[in-house]
Backbone bond lengths (Angstrom), bond angles and torsions (degrees), N, CA, C in turn:
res aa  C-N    CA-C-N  psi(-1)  N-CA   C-N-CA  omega(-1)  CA-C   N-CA-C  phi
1 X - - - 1.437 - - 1.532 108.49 -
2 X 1.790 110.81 146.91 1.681 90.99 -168.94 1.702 77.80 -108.81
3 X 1.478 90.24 -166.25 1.682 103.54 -171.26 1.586 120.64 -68.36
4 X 1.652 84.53 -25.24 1.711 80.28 -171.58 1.389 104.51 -89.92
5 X 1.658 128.61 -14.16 1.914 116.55 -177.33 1.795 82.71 -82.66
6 X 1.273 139.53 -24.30 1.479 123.33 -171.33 1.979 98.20 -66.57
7 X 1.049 109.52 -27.21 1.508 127.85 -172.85 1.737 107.81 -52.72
8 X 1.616 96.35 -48.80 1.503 132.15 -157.28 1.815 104.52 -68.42
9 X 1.620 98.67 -52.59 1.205 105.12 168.50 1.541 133.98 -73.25
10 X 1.160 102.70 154.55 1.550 121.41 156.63 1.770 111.62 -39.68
11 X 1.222 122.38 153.90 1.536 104.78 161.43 1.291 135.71 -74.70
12 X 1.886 127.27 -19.12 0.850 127.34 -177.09 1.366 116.52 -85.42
13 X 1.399 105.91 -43.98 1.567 120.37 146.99 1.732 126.01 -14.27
14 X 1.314 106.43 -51.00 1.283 119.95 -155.49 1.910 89.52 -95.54
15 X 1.427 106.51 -62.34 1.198 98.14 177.76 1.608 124.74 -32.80
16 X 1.527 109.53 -55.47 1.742 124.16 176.60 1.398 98.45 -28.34
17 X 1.550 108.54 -66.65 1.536 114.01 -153.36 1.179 99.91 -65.22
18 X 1.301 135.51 -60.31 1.526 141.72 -158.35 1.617 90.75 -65.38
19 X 1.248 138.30 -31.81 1.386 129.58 -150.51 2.035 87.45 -77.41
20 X 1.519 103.26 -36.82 1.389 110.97 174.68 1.588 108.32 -32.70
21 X 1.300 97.24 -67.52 1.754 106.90 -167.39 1.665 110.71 -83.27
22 X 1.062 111.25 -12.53 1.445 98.26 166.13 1.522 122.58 -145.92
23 X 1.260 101.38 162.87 2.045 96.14 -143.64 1.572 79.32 -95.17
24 X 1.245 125.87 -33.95 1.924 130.57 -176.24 1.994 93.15 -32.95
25 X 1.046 96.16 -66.78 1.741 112.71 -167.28 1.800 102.12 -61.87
26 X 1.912 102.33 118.23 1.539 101.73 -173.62 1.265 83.24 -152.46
27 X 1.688 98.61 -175.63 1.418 100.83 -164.45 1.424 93.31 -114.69
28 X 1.801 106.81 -168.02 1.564 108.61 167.37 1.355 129.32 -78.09
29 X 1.659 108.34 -19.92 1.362 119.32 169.30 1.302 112.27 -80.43
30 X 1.086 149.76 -36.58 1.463 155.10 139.06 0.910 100.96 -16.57
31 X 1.611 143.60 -74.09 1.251 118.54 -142.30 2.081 87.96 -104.82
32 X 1.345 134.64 -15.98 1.344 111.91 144.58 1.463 118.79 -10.71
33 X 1.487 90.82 -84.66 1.636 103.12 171.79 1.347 133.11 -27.37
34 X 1.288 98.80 -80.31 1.909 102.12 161.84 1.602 118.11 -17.89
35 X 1.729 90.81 -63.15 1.721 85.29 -171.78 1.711 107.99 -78.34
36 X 0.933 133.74 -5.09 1.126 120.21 158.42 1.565 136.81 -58.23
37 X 1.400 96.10 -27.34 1.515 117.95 -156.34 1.675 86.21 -110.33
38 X 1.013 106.97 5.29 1.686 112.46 176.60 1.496 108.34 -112.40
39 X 1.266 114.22 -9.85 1.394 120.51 -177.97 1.469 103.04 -89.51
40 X 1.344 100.13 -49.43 1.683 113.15 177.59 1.299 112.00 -53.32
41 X 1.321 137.94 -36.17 1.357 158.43 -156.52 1.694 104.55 -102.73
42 X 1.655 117.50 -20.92 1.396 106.48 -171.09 0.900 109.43 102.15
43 X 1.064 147.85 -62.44 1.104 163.21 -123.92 1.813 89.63 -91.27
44 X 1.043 134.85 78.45 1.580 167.57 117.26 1.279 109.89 9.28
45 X 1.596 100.96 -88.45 1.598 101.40 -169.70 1.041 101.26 -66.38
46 X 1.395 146.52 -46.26 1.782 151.62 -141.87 1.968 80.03 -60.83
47 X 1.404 98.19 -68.56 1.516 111.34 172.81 1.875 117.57 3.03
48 X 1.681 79.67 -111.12 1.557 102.22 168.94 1.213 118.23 -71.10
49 X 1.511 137.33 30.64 1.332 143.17 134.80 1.590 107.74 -74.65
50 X 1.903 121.58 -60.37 1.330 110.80 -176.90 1.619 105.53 -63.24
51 X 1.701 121.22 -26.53 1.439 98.99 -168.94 1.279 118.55 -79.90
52 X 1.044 101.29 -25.76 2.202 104.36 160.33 1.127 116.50 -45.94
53 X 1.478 114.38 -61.83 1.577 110.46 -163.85 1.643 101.35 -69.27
54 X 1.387 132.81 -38.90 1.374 144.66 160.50 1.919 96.37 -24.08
55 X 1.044 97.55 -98.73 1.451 119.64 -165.35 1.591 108.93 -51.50
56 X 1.149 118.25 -8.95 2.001 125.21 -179.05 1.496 102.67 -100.93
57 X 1.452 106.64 -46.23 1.498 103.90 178.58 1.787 124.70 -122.37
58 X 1.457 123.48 84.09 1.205 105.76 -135.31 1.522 113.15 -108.97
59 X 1.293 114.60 129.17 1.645 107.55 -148.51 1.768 93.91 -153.75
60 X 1.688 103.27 164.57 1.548 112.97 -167.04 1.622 104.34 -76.13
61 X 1.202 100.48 -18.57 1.884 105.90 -153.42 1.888 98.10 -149.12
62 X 1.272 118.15 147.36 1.574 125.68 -141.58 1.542 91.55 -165.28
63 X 1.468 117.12 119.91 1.544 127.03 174.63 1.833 95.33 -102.70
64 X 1.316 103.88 111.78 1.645 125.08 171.30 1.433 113.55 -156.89
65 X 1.572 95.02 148.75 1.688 119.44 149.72 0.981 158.43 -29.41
66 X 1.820 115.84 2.83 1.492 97.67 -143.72 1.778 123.15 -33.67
67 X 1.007 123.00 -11.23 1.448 119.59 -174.89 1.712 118.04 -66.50
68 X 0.966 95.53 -30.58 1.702 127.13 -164.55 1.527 92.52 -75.24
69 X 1.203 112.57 -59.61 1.500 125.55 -149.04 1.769 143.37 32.71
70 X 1.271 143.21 -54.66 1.627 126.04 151.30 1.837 108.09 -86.76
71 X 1.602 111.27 -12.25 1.175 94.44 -179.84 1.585 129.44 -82.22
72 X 1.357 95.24 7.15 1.818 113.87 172.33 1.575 92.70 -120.27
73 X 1.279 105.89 159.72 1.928 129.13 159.00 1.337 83.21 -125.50
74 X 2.093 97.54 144.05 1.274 106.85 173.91 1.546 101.47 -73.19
75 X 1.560 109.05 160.56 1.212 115.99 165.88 1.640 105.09 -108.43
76 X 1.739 93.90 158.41 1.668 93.23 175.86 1.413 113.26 -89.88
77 X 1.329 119.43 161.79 1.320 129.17 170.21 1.561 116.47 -119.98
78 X 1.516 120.32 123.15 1.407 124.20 172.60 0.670 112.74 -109.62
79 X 1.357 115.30 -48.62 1.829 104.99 -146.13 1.689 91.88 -119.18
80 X 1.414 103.07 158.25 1.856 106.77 167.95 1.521 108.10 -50.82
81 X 1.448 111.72 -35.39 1.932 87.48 -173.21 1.384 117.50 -74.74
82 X 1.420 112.24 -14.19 1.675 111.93 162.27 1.578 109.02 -52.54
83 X 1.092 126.25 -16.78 1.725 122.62 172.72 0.875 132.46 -83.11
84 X 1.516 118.26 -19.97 1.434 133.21 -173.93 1.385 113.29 -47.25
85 X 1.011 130.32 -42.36 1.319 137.36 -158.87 1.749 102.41 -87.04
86 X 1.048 121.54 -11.19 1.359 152.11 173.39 1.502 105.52 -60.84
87 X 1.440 113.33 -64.92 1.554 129.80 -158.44 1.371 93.28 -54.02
88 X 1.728 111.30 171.44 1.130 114.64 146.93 1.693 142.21 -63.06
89 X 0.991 87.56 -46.17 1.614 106.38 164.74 1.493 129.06 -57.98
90 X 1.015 128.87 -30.66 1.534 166.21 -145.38 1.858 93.46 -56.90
91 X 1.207 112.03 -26.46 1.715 111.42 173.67 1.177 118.00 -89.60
92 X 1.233 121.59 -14.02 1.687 128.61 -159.31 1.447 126.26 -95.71
């Protein structure tokens, strides 16, 4: 997606698609999940690391790592210009 169809859209809209092409872009129920399946697994801190940042900053859509895991906090996403950096174009 270049900057200007991210422009075109709605934000939730835009999020969907981009969430397509990049795994960073998730939602709040997504990473629910995660930490659930991180509880099941042990995995503790991974846990109550996503449910902090969840519950401190609380939003539909969340730019994270899962790969990374405590060494990122998700960030929230509101607005379309939180995507920019997303697009293809986004350096130019």
């Amino acid at each position: 997606m270049t900057v200007k169809e991210l422009y075109s859209m709605n934000f939730n809209d835009a999020c969907e698609k981009l969430s397509e092409e990049n795994d960073q872009i998730t939602t709040y129920e997504s990473l629910k999940e995660f930490a659930i399946k991180s509880i099941k697994e042990e995995r503790l801190f991974v846990a109550i690391h996503i449910l902090e940042a969840i519950h401190k900053f609380p939003a539909d859509y969340y730019d994270y790592d899962y790969c990374i895991g405590t060494l990122e906090t998700p960030a929230p996403l509101s607005v379309v210009a939180d995507l920019v950096d997303y697009c293809e174009d986004a350096e130019e």
